[in-house]
C-alpha positions as CSV (number, residue, x, y, z in Angstrom):
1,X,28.1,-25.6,-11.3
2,X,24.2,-26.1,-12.4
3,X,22.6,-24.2,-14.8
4,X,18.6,-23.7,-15.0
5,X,16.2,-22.5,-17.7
6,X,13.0,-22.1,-16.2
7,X,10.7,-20.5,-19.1
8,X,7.8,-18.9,-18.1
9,X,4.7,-18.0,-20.6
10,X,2.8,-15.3,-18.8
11,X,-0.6,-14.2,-19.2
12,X,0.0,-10.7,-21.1
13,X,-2.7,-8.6,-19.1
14,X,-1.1,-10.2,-16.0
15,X,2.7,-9.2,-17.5
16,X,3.4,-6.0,-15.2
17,X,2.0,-7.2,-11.8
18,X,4.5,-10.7,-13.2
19,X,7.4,-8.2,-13.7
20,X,6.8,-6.8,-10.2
21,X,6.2,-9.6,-8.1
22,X,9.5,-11.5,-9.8
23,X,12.2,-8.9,-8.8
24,X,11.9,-9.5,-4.9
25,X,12.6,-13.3,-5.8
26,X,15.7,-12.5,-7.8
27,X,17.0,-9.9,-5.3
28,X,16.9,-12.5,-2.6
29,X,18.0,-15.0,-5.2
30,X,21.3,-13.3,-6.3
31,X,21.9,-12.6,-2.6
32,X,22.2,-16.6,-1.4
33,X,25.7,-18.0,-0.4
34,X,25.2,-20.7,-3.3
35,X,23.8,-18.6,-6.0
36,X,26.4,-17.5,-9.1
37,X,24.0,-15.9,-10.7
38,X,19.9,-15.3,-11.4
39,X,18.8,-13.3,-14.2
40,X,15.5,-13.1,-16.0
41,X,15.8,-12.8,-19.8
42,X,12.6,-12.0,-22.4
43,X,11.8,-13.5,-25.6
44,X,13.1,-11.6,-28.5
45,X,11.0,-13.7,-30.0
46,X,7.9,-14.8,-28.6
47,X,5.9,-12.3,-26.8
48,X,5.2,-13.1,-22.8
49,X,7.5,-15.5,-22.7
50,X,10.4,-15.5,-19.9
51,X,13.3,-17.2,-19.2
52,X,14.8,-17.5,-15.8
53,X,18.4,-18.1,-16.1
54,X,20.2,-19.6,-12.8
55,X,23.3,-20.7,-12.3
56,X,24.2,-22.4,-8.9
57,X,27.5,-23.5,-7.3
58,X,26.2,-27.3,-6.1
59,X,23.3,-29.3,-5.6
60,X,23.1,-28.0,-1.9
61,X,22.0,-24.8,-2.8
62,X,19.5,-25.7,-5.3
63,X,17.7,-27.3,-2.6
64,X,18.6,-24.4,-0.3
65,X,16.7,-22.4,-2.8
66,X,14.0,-24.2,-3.4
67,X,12.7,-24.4,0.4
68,X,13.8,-20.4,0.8
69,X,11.1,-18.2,1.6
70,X,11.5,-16.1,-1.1
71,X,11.0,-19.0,-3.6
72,X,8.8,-20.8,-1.9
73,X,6.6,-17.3,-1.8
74,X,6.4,-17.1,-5.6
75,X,6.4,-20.5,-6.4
76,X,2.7,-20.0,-4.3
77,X,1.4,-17.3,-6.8
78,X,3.1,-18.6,-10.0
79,X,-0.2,-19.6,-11.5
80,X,-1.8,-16.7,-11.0
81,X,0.3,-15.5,-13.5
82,X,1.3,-18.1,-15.9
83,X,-0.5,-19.7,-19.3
84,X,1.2,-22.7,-19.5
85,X,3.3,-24.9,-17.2
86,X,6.5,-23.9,-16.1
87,X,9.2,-25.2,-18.8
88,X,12.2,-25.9,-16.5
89,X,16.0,-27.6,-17.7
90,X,18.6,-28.5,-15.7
91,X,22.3,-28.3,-17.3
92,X,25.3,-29.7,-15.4
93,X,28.0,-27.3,-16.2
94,X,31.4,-29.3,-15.8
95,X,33.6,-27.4,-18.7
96,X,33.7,-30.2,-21.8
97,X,37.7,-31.4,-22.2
98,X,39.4,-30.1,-25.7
């Protein structure tokens, strides 16, 4: 499995129309043959700030979801939203030996 962080710092007059167009992209997220999960977390911490969580089955359906529609759609409108540049890490998550 993969495992992405995607933090997002969004503008904080821009937050609800953020919080609104996000949900269609994680509806049509969790709903992809390769997708284990896709959850959008807030800061406890820091206000505005966003963290996409993703976990993904392969590689395959990364790039699946990367050329959807969906993604592709917000991806496109992103900035209107953001103050700062997408944050994104990528985790492989092969369970560690003991």
């Amino acid at each position: 499995m993969i495992i992405i962080h995607a933090i997002l710092h969004v503008d904080p007059k821009k937050q609800q129309a953020f919080i609104e167009d996000i949900h269609p992209l994680i509806a049509a997220s969790r709903a992809e043959s390769g997708n284990v999960s896709y959850d959008l977390m807030k800061d406890t911490e820091k206000e505005n700030v966003y963290t996409m969580v993703e976990v993904w089955k392969d590689a395959e359906a990364i790039e699946i979801h990367n050329v959807s529609e969906h993604f592709t759609s917000f991806v496109g409108k992103a900035s209107e939203y953001l103050t700062a540049p997408l944050d994104g890490k990528v985790y492989d998550a092969r369970e560690m030996e003991r």
